[in-house]
Every structure is written in C-alpha cells, then in structure tokens.
C-alpha positions in Angstrom: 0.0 0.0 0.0 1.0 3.4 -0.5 1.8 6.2 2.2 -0.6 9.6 1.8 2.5 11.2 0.9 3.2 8.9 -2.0 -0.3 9.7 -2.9 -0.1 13.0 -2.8 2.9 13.0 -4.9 0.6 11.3 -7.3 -1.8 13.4 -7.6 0.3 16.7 -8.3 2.0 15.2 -11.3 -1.6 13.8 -12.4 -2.1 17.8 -12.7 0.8 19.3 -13.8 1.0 20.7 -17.5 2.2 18.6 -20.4 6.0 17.5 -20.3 7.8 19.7 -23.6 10.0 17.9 -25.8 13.3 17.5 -24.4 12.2 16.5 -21.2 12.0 13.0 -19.5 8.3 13.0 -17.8 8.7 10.5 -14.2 7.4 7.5 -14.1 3.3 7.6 -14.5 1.9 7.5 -10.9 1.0 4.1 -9.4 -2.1 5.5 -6.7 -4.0 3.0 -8.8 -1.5 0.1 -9.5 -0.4 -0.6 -13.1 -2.9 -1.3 -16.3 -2.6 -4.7 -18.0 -2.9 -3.4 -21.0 -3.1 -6.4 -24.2 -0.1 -6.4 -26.6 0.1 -4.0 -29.3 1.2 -5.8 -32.8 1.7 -4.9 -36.5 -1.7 -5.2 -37.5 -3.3 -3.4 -34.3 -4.0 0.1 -33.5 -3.7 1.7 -29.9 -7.0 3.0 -30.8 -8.4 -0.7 -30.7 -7.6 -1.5 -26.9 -10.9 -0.2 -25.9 -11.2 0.8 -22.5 -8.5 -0.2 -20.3 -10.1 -1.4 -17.1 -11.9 -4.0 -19.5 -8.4 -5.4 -20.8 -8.2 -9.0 -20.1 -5.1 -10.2 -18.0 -4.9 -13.7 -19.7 -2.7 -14.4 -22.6 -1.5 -17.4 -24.1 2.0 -18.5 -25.0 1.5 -18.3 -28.8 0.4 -14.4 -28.5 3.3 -13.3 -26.8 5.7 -11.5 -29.4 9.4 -12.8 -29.3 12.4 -10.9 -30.5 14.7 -14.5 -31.3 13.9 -15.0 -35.0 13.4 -19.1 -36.4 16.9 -19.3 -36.4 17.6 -18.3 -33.1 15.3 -20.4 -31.3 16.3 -23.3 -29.1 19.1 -24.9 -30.7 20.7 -28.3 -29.8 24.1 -27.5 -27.9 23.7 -24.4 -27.4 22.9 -22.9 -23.3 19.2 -21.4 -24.6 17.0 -23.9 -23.3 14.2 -22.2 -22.1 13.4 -24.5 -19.1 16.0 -26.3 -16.7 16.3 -27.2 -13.4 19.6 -26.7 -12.0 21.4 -28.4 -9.1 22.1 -25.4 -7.0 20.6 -22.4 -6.1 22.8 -18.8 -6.7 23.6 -16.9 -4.4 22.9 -13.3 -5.9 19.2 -14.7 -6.7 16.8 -11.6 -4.9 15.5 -14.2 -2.2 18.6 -16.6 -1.7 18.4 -15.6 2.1 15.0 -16.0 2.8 14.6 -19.3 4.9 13.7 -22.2 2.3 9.8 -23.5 3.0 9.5 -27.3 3.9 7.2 -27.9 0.8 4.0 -30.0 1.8 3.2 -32.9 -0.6 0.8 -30.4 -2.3 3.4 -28.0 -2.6 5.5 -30.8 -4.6 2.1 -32.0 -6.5 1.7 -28.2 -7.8 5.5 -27.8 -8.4 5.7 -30.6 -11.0 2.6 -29.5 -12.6 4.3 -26.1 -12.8 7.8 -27.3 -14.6 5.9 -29.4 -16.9 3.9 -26.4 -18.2 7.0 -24.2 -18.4 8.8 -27.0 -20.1 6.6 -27.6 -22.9 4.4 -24.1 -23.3 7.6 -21.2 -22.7 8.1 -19.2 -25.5 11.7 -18.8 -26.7 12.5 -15.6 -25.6 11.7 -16.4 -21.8 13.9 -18.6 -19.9 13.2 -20.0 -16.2 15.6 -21.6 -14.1 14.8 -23.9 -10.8 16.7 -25.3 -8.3 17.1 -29.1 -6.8 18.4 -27.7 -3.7 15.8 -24.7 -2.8 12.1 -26.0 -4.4 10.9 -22.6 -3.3 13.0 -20.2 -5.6 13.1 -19.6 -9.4 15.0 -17.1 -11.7 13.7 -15.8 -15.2 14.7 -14.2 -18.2 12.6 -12.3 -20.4 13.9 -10.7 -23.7 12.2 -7.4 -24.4 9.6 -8.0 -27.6 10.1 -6.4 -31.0 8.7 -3.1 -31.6 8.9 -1.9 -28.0 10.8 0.3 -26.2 12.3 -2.8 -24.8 13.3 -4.4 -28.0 16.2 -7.1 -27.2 16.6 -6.2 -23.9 17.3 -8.4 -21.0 14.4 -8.2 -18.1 15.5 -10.5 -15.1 12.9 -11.3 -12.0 13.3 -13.8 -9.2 10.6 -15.9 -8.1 9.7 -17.0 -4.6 7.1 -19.2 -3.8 5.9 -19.6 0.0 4.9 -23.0 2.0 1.0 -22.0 0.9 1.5 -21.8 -2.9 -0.6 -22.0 -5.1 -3.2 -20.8 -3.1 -1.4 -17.9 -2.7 0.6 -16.8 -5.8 4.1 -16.6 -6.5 6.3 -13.5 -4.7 8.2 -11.8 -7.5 11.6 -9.4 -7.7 12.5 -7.5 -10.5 15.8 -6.6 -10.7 15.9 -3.1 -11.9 19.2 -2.0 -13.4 18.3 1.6 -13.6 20.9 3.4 -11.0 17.8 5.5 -9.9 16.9 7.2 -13.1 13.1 6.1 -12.3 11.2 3.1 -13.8 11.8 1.9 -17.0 8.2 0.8 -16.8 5.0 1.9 -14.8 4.4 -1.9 -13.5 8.3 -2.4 -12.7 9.4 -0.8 -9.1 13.2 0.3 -8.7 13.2 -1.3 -5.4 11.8 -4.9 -7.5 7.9 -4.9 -7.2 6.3 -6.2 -9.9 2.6 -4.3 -10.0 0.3 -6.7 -11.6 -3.3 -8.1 -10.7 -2.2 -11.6 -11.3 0.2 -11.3 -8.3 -2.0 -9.7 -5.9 0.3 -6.5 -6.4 -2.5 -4.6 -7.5 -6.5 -5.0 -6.5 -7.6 -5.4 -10.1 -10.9 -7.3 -10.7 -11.5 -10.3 -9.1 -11.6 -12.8 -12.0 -8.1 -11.2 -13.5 -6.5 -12.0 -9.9 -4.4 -15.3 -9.0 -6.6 -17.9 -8.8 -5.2 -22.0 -7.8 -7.2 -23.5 -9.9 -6.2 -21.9 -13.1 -3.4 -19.1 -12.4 -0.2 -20.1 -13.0 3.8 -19.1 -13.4 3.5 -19.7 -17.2 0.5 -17.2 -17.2 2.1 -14.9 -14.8 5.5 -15.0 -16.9 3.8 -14.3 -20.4 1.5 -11.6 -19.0 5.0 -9.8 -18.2 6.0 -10.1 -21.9 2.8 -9.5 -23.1 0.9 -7.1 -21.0 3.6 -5.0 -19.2 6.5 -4.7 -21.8 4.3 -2.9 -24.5 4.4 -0.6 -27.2 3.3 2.2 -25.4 3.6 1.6 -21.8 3.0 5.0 -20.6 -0.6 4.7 -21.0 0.0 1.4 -18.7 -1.0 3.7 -15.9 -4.8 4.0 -15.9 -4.9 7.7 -15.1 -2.8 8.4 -17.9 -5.3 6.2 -20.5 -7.6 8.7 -21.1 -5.0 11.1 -22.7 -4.4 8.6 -25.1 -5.0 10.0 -28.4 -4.3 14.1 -27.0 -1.5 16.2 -27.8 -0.6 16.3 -24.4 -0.5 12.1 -24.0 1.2 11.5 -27.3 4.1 13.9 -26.7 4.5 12.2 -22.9 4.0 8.6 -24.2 6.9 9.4 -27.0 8.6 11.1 -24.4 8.3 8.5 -22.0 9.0 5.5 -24.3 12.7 7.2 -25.1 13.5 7.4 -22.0 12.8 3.4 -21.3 14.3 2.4 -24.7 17.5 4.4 -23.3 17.5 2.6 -20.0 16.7 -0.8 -21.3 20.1 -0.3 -23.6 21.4 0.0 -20.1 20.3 -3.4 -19.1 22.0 -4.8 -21.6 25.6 -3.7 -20.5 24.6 -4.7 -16.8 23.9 -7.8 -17.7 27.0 -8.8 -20.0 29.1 -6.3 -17.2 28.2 -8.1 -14.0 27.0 -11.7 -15.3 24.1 -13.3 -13.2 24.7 -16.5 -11.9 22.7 -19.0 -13.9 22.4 -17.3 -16.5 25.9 -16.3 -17.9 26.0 -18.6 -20.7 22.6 -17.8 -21.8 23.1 -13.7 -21.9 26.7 -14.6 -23.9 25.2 -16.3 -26.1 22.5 -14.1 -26.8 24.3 -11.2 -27.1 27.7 -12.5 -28.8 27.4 -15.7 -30.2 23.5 -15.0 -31.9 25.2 -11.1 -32.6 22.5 -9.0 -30.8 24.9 -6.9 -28.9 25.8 -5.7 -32.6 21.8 -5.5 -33.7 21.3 -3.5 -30.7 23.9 -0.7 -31.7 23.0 -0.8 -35.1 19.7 -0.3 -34.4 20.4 2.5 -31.9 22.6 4.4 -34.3 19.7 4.1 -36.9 17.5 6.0 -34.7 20.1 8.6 -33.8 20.3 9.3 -37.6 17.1 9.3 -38.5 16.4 11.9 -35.0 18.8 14.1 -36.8 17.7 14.4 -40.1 14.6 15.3 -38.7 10.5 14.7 -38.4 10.3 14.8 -42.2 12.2 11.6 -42.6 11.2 10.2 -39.2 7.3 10.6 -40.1 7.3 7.5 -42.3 8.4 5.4 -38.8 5.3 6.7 -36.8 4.7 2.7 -36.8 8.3 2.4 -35.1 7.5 2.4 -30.8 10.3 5.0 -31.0 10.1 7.2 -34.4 12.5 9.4 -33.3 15.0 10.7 -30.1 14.7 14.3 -28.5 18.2 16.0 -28.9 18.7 14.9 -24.7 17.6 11.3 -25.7 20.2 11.4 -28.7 23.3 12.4 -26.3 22.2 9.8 -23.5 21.8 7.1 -25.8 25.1 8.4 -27.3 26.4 7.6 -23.9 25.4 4.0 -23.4 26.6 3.3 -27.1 30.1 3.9 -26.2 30.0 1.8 -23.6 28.5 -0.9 -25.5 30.4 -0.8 -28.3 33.5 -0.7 -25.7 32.2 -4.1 -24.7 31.6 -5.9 -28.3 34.9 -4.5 -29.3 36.7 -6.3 -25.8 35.1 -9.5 -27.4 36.1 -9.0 -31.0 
C-alpha cells in the first residue's frame, strides 16, 4: 500500500502541464496500480484496446511477441534452453536468504505441474531456471519483444514461492538495473515490485487476480512479456489512459517511451558487465554468439540518424515504438553506445 505522501505526490504530477520535448516526464503515478494493457502488434492500433479497465489479464504463449527470430530459437548445444532445473541455487538470486519452506506434498504435486507447463508451453525468448536444492526459488529471463521500447533487452525477475503456494501466488523481484533514473516501466518498481493483478500486487478485478485452480507461473510469466512490456507503456498507468489519443498524452507517451528504450540499452551492458549466476551462458550467447549486442547498436545508431535528419524523414516510422529521439535522448543514448560498443569490441 501506498503512504498519503506517495499519494499526494501522485496526484500533483496527475495535474501538472504537459511534459515539452526535451524533457523525461517520471514514471506515470501508481495511486491506482499498473494497467494490464493487451499487446500492441503490426496489424493493431492503440485506438483498438478499448477501455483499459476491461483489458483482459490472460494471454496465451502463442500471443506473446518474441524478439529471437526461427533461427535463433532453441538450438541443440547451445545454453538457450528455455526451461532447466539446475542443481544449486545462486547466491545473488533476490530471495537466496530467505529461509527455504518445507514444501507439503501439495506443494511438490503443484510444483511438477508447474515445470511441466514451463517445459513444454515457454516461448523462446523467456527462460526459467529452478533449483534441486531450494524448491521454493526460481529465476527468469525475459527478452524485451520487437517493436517496444524494450526491444532485445534483457528483463530478469526472481521468483519465490511460500509454503501456501498456489493458493497464494508466486512472490516476484525485479531486478531493476536503472541506477535511480526512475522506472523503466509503470508496472516495474526500482526497489523490485512487480505491479500486476495476477500477483495480488495490484487490486484489479477479481476474475483477472491469482486464482489456484487456473493461475499459474507460465501465465504470470507471459502476462510480463505480453501485458507489461508494451508498445506504449505510458498509457499502462490508468490515469494516464484517457490522454491517449491528445497532444498532451502522445508527446509524454513518446517522451516517456525514449526514455525506457535508453534505460533498457542500459540493461543490456549490466547484464554482460556483472553476469548473473545462472544465467551467464545464456546472456553470452544471446548477445555474442546470436550477434545481438551488434543488432542492438545498429539499431540504436539508426534512430540517432534518423532523429537528426529530422521529423520529415522520421514521419514514415510513426509505426516504429520509437520514431525518433529528442536531442537529450540522442546524447544519453550516445552515452550508453560507447559503452556498449566498448564491450563488443573487448570481445572482438
């Protein structure tokens, strides 16, 4: 729950004027919790969502857009197997020192039913890791989806589930790489809350909350990818939904959605800087071996050229989640290239 001042804050920036060009707006208020908005694709308007607080919270694998391309999926011998379980548990994992439950024989039941469905119905650009030696914990990966702010971009959460799973649902930490610049998404907390109905982190409606009989982690893991990591995730903040559309809400939403493309280019050199455990060979080989380290900075350098030759030439890629960079956008994502391409070359 939020603290009065917290919701105070929240309603001064729901007031203030309209964020100019140039200008990072925060991190939409959360007074409400976060929208589970459904993925935008190619073939769907923003205008088509209807109204948000109708937007179902249930998505299936198949929906779920993926960044890795046929050739990239799960290849024999290489470390990108979406589901393992591994023999120990690491020790940087967000919940490492909580005391391990002593699972109940329902506990186990649910368990198995839980790795069988993550086995067989993951998509390939989500990867989940358990552990023989603490039944309780799980780590993820999600790879930002195409034609997001998030494109490519590694998104890391920590699972814990307690001795009264699944009736109550699974505790998550998101491990926010941000150095306190704000969120790089309404739903994802700095300090690792993940705001989303399913996970009783926000009071949504009753049949889009965890339920045992037919929640699940696969469920909770692809509403992440799907729901949260979106096109336009400034309007995941119901407050801010009704300026969709509005002068005011399209210049904050682009605005907004620079500013998380920027800072998810900032995950990426966390996560080939300071390797997780579990998941170093995974994020190499993603990022080397599969060469999107080197998509990522082509594709950043494309939208610094195109944000400098100007709207004319950036109008045709008003499809594009980011059409263009404001000239502060440009020298921050300037930044984070160097450092990047600092890192690709120390592999070369």
């Amino acid at each position: 729950m939020e603290t009065d001042e917290e919701s105070s804050g929240d309603s001064k920036r729901n007031s203030a004027k309209m964020t100019m060009p140039g200008a990072w707006p925060s991190s939409p208020p959360s007074g409400n919790g976060a929208l589970l908005l459904l993925p935008d694709d190619k073939n769907r308007s923003s205008e088509d969502l209807g109204s948000p607080l109708k937007a179902s919270l249930s998505i299936e694998p198949e929906q779920v857009p993926t960044s890795l391309e046929e050739d990239e999926q799960e290849e024999s011998g290489t470390p990108w197997t979406r589901f393992e379980v591994l023999p120990q548990s690491p020790v940087d994992h967000a919940f490492y020192s909580v005391e391990p439950v002593q699972p109940s024989k329902n506990f186990m039941s649910r368990l198995a039913k839980e790795y069988r469905a993550l086995e067989s119905s993951l998509p390939d650009s989500i990867l989940v890791r358990a552990y023989e030696d603490r039944a309780d914990l799980l780590r993820s990966l999600i790879i930002g989806p195409s034609n997001t702010p998030y494109e490519d971009a590694p998104f890391v959460i920590d699972w814990r589930l307690d001795s009264s799973f699944p009736q109550t649902p699974p505790i998550a930490h998101f491990l926010s790489w941000t150095n306190g610049n704000g969120r790089v998404n309404p739903n994802l907390y700095e300090e690792g809350k993940v705001c989303l109905s399913i996970l009783g982190t926000w009071a949504g409606d009753k049949n889009e909350s965890w339920n045992p009989a037919r929640s699940s982690l696969l469920q909770a893991l692809v509403s992440i990818q799907g729901l949260v990591l979106v096109k336009e995730p400034y309007f995941c903040e119901p407050s801010f939904e009704k300026m969709r559309g509005t002068e005011e809400g399209t210049i904050n939403s682009r605005l907004y959605s620079e500013k998380a493309y920027v800072l998810s280019r900032g995950f990426v050199r966390r996560a080939l800087e300071i390797p997780l455990q579990n998941l170093e060979d995974e994020i190499g080989w993603f990022y080397y071996k599969r060469g999107n380290l080197a998509k990522v900075i082509k594709d950043s350098n494309a939208l610094i050229t195109r944000s400098l030759q100007g709207e004319s030439n950036a109008d045709t890629m008003d499809d594009a989640a980011i059409s263009r960079l404001s000239a502060g956008g440009i020298l921050s994502l300037k930044r984070m290239l160097n450092k990047l391409q600092q890192i690709l070359d120390a592999r070369e």
